[in-house]
Residue, then its C-alpha position, 0 to 999 in steps of 0.5 A: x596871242x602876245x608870243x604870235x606878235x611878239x615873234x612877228x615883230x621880231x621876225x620884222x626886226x631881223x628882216x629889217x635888219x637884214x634889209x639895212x645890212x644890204x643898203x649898207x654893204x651896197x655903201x660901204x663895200x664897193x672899192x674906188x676900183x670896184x666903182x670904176x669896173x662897174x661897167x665891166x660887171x654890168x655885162x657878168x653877174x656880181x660875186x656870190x656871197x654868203x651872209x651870216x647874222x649871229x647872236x653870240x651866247x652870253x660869254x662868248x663873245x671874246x671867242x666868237x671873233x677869237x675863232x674868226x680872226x683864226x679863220x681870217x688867218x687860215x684865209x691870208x695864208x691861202x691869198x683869200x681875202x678876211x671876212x668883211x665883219x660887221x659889229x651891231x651897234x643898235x637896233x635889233x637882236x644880234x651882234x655880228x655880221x659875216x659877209x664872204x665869199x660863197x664858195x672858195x675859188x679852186x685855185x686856193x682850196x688846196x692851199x686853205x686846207x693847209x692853212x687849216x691843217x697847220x692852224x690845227x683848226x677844227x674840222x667836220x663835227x668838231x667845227x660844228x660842235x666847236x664854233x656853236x658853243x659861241x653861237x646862241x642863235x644865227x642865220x645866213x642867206x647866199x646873195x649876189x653883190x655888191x652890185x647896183x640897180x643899173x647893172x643888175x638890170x644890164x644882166x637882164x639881157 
């Protein structure tokens, strides 16, 4: 009985967490130009983005943001963007929050697997087997944002 509630509150906790992360993105993320063609967007549907909450392995934490600053590099190579990082500072379980596009334009996909290539950045199973032995636990969802309650409801229509 006591791990049922011990994995309620926590499932609580991360959804909150997630909830917080949300408000906080909807705050902090938006440029003053970005403000300023809120209007403009009200009549398309806001960016998706993918959204990855890590709970880093013990000892790994210096690696963790080792590997994502060489990815971020692979991205400014390509004229992407970095991803937008966010570092836990209290609350619940977890230590860092990724926020980036969801896809990569087509434009700029030939040009980022150069960046990776020359990078010599892992790929396929030796990303996966590489990148998760810094990870202890980790979970993303796909959203579409920044935006606000007025323009979201303008899509509507």
């Amino acid at each position: 009985m006591k791990r049922v509630r011990h994995r309620q509150h926590s499932l609580h906790l991360f959804l909150r967490t997630l909830f917080s992360a949300f408000i906080l993105t909807s705050i902090v993320a938006p440029t003053a130009s970005a403000l300023e063609t809120d209007k403009a967007k009200a009549q398309t549907r806001p960016n998706k983005v993918l959204i990855e909450i890590y709970r880093i392995a013990p000892g790994k934490h210096k690696a963790f943001l080792e590997a994502i600053e060489s990815f971020d590099e692979a991205n400014e190579r390509a004229g992407l963007p970095p991803r937008q990082l966010y570092v836990h500072s209290d609350g619940a379980n977890w230590d860092f929050m990724l926020i980036q596009p969801a896809s990569t334009p087509p434009e700029h996909k030939e040009a980022l697997n150069k960046a990776w290539d020359d990078l010599d950045l892992p790929s396929g199973a030796k990303f996966f087997i590489s990148f998760r032995e810094n990870i202890a636990e980790h979970s993303d969802t796909f959203a579409y944002g920044p935006t606000s309650a007025g323009a979201f409801l303008s899509s509507l229509d």
